[in-house]
Backbone bond lengths (Angstrom), bond angles and torsions (degrees), N, CA, C in turn:
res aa  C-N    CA-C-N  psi(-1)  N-CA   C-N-CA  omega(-1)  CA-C   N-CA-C  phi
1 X - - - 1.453 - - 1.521 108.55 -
2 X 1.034 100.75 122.55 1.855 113.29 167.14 0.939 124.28 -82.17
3 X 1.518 113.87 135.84 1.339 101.95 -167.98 1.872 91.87 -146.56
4 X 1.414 115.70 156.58 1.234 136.28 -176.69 1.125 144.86 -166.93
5 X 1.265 107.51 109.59 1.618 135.31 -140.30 1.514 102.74 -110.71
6 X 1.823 123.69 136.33 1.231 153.97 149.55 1.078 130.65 -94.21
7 X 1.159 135.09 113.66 1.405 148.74 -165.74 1.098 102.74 -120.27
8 X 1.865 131.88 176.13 1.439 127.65 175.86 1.321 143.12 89.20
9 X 1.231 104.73 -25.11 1.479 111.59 -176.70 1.615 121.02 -70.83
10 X 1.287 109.75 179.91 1.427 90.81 169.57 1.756 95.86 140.66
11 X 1.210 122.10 176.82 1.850 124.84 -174.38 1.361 102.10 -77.95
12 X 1.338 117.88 177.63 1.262 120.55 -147.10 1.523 89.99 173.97
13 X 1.810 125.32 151.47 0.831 121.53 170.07 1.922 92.18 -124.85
14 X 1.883 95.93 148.62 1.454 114.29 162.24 1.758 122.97 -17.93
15 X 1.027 111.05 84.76 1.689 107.62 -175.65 1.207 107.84 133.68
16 X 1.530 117.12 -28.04 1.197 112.95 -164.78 1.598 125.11 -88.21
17 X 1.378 122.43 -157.32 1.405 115.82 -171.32 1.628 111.48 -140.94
18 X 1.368 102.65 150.26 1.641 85.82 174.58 1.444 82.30 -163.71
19 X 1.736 110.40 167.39 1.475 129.46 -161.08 1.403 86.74 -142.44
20 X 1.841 94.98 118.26 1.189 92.48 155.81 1.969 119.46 -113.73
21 X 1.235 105.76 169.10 1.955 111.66 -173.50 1.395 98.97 -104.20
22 X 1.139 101.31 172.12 1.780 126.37 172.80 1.189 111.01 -179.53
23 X 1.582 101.90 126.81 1.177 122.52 -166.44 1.396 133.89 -117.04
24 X 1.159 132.80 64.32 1.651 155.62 -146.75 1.417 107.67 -76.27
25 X 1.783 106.54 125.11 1.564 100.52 -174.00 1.335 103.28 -149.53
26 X 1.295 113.68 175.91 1.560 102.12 -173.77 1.899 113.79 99.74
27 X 1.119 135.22 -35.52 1.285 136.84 171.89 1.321 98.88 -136.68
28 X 1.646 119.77 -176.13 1.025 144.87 154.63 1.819 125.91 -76.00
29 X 0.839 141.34 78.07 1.270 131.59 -154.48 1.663 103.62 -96.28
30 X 1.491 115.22 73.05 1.428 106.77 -162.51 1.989 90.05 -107.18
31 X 1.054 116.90 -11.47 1.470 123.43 167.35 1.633 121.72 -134.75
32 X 1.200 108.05 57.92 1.301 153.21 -169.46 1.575 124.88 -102.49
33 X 1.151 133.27 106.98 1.454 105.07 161.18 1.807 109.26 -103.90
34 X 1.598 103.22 153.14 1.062 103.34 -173.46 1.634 98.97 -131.96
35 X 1.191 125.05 178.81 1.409 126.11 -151.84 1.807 113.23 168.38
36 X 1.508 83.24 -171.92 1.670 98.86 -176.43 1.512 130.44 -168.78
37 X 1.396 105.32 121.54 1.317 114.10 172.47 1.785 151.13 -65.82
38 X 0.877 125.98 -154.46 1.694 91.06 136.69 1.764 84.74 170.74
39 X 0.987 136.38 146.46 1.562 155.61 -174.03 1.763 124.79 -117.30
40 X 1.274 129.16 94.30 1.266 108.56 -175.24 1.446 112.22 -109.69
41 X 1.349 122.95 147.56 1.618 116.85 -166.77 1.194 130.44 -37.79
42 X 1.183 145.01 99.43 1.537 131.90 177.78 1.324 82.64 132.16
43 X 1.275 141.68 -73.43 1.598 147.91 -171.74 1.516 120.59 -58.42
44 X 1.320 92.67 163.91 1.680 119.37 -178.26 1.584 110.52 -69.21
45 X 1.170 148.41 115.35 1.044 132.24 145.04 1.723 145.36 -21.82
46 X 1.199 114.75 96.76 1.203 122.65 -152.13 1.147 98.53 -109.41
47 X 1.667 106.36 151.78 1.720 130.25 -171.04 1.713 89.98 -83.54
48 X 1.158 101.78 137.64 1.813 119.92 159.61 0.986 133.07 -109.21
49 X 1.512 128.77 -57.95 1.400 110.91 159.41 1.983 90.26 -161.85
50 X 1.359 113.97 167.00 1.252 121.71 167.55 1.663 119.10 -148.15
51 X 1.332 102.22 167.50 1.804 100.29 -173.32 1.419 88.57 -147.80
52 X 1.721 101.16 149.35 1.436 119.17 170.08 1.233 125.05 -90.89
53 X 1.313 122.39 -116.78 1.533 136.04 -172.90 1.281 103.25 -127.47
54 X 1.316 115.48 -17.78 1.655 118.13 -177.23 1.529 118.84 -114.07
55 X 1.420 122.36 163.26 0.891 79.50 174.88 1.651 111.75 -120.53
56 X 0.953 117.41 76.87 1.358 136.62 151.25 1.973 119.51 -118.19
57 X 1.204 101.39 -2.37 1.307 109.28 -157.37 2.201 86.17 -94.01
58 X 1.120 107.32 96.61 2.026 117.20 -177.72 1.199 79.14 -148.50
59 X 1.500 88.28 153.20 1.360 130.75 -179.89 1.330 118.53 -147.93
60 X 1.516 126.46 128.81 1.745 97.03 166.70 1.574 86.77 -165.33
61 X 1.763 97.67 143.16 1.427 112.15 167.88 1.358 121.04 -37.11
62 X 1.494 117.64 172.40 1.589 108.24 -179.35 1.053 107.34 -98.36
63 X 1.550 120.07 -13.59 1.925 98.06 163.17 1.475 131.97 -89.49
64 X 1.374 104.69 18.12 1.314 108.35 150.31 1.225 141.81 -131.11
65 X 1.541 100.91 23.04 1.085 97.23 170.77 1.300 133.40 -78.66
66 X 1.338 129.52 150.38 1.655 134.67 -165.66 1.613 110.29 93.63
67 X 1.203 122.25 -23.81 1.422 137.27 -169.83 1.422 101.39 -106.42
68 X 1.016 130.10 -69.43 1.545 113.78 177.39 1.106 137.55 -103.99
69 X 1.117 120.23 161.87 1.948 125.44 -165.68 1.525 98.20 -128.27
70 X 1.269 100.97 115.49 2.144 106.56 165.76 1.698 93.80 -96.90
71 X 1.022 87.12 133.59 1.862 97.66 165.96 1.572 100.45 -136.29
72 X 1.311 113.41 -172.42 1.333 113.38 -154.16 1.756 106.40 -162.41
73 X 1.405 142.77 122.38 1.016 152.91 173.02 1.397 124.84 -119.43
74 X 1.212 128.09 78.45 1.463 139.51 -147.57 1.211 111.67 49.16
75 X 1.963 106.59 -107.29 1.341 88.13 -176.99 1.366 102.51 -127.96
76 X 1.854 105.17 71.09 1.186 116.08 170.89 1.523 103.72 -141.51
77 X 1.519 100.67 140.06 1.643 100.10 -173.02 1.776 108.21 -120.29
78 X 1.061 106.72 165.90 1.525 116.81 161.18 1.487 93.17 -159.24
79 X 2.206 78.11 173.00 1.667 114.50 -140.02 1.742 76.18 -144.02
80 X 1.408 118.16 103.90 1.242 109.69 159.60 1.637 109.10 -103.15
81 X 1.219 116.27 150.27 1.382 113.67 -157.81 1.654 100.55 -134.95
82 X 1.230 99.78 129.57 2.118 85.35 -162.94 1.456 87.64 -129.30
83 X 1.556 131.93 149.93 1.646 123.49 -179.37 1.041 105.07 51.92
84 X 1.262 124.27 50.86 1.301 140.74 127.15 1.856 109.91 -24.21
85 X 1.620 127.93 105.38 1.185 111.99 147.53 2.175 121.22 -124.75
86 X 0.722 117.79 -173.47 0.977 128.92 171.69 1.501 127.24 -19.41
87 X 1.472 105.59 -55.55 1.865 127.11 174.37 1.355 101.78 -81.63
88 X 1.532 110.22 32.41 1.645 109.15 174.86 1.748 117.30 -128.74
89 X 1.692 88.14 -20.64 1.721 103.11 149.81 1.441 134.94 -32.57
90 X 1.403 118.22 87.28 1.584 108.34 171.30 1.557 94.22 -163.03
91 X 1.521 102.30 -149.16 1.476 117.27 156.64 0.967 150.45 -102.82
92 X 0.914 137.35 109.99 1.708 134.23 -175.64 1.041 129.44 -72.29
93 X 1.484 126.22 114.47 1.438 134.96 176.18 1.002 128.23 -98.96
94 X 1.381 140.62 114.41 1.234 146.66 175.66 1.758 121.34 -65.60
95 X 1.138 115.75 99.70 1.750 105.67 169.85 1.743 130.34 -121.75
96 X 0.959 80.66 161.05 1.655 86.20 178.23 1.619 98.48 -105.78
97 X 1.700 105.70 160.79 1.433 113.92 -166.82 1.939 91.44 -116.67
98 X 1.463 126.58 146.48 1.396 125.42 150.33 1.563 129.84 -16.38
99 X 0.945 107.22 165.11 1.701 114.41 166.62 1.493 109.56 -56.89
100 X 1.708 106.13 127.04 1.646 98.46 -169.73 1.209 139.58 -24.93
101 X 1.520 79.85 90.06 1.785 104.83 155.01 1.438 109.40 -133.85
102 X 1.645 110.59 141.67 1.403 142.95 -164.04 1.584 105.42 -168.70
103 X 1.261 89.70 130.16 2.055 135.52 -13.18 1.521 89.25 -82.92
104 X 1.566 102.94 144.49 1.350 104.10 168.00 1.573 132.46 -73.04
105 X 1.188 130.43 116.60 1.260 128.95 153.57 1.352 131.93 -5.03
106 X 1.486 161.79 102.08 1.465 150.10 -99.38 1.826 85.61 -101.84
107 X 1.237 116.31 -25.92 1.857 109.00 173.65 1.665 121.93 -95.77
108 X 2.020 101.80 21.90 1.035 104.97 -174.34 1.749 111.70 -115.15
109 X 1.639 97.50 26.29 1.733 109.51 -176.05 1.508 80.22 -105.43
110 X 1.333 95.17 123.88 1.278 103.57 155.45 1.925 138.75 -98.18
111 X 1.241 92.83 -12.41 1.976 100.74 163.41 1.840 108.36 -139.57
112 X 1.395 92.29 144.10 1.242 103.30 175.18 1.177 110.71 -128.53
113 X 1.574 118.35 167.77 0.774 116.65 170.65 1.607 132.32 -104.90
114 X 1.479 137.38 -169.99 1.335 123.51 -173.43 1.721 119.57 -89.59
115 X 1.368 115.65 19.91 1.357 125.74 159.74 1.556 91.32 85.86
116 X 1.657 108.17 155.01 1.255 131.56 161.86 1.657 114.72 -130.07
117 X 1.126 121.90 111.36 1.445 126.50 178.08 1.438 113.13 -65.36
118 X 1.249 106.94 127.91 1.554 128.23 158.94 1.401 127.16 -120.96
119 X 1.553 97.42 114.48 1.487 95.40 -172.73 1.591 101.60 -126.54
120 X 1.369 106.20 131.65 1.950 127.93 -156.13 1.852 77.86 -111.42
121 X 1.318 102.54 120.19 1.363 117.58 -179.33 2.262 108.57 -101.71
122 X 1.061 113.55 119.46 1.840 112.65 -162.67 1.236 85.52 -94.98
């Protein structure tokens, strides 16, 4: 059983920073990609950033890039998030990607997790 866990969330003011964890259990995910989403009310679910097995293997949407860093510790990830503003409000989803494949395709995560809210207060 897979399982996948978000930690971190929580208020935040405009400028500021916060790190969120994820914590993946249940397999070995040593050729794995794992990653993160994030959903804000009214909107589309948008890709954030992801990491493979290597480490050249990053990925990250274009509105965050320069602002956040995914790093990765087996099969535990974080999302440090720095300039934090407003259009950064939603949820964060934690996923894991299939048996090596990179970068996965956004219908190619196969577990998620139950979201951690971040709300960037202006």
């Amino acid at each position: 059983q897979v399982q996948v866990v978000e930690s971190g969330g929580g208020l935040v003011q405009a400028g500021g920073s916060l790190r969120l964890s994820c914590a993946a259990s249940g397999r070995a995910f040593n050729v794995y990609a794992m990653g993160w989403f994030r959903q804000a009310p009214g909107k589309e679910r948008e890709f954030v950033a992801a990491i493979g097995w290597r480490s050249s293997m990053l990925e990250y949407g274009d509105s965050v890039k320069g602002r956040f860093t995914i790093s990765r510790d087996k099969n535990t990830v974080y999302l440090q998030m720095n300039n934090l503003s407003s259009e950064d409000t939603a949820v964060y989803y934690c996923v894991t990607g299939r048996l090596g494949v990179w970068p996965p395709p956004p219908r190619e995560y196969d577990y998620w997790g139950q979201g951690t809210q971040v709300t960037v207060s202006s």
